[in-house]
C-alpha positions in Angstrom: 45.3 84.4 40.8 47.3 82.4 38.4 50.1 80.7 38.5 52.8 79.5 35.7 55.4 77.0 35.3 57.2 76.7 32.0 59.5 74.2 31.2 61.6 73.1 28.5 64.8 75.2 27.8 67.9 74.7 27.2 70.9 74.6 24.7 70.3 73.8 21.4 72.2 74.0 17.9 71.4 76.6 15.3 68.8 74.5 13.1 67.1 72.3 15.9 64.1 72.2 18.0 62.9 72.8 21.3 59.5 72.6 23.0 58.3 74.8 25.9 55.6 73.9 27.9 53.2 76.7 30.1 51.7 75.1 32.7 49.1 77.2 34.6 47.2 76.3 38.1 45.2 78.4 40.3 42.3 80.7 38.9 42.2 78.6 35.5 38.9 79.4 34.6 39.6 83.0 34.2 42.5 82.4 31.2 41.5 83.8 28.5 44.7 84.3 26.2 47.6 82.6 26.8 51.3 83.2 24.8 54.7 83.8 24.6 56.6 86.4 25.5 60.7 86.8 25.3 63.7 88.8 26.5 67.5 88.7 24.9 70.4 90.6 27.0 69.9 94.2 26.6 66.8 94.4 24.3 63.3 95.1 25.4 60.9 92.0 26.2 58.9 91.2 22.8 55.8 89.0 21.7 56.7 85.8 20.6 53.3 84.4 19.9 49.5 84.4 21.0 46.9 82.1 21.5 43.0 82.3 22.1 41.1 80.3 23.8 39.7 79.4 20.6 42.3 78.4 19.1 43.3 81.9 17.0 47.1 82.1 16.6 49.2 85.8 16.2 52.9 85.2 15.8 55.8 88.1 15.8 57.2 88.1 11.9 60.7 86.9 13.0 59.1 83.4 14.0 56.6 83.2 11.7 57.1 79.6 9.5 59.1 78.2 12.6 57.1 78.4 15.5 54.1 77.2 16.6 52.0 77.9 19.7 49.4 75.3 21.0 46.8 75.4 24.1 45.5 72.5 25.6 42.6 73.8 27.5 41.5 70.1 29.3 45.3 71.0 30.8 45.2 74.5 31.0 48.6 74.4 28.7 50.3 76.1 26.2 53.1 74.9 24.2 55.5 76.3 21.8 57.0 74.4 19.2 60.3 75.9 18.1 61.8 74.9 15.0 64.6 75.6 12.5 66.6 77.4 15.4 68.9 80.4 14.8 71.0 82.2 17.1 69.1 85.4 17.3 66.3 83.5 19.4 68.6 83.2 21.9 66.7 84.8 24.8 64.9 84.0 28.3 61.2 83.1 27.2 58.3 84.0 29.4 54.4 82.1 29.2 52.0 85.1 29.7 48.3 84.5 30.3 45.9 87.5 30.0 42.6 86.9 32.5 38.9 87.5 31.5 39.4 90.2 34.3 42.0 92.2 32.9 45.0 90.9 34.8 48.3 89.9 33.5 49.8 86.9 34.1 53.8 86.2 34.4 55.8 83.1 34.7 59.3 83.2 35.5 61.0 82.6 32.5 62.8 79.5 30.7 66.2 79.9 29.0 66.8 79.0 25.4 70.0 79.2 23.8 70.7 78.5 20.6 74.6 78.4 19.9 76.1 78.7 16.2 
């Protein structure tokens, strides 16, 4: 098992930054990718971004040139560097972590809200 913790949300002006951190304890040596997942008000939950363990990056267009993921695998953490903020990221964002088993991974889910 796995655990996650992400931190980091909150209110932020259209244009600004924000950094979420994924924190992950239990079965660490099983994580194999880690990423970012997220969820507005009525719309299906979508890939944010993806990260290896080696280090390979996969990004959803829409954030593509304004986000960036990062893993720190000492600290089994991810991060995701948010910038140039626009309202339609507005959305709760989940860390995900796929295991070397198969299993998925949830955590519960940091707001961000980006207001106009």
């Amino acid at each position: 098992q796995v655990q996650l913790v992400e931190s980091g949300g909150g209110v932020v002006q259209a244009g600004g930054s924000l950094r979420l951190s994924c924190a992950a304890s239990g079965s660490t040596f099983s994580i194999n990718n880690m990423g970012w997942y997220r969820q507005a008000p009525g719309k299906e939950r979508e890939l944010v971004a993806t990260i290896t363990r080696g280090g390979a990056t996969n990004y959803a267009d829409s954030v593509k040139g304004r986000f960036t993921i990062s893993r720190d695998n000492a600290k089994n953490t991810a991060y995701l560097q948010m910038n140039s903020l626009k309202p339609e990221d507005t959305a709760v964002y989940y860390c995900y972590v796929h295991s070397i088993f198969g299993s998925d991974y949830w955590g519960q889910g940091t707001q961000v809200t980006v207001s106009s």
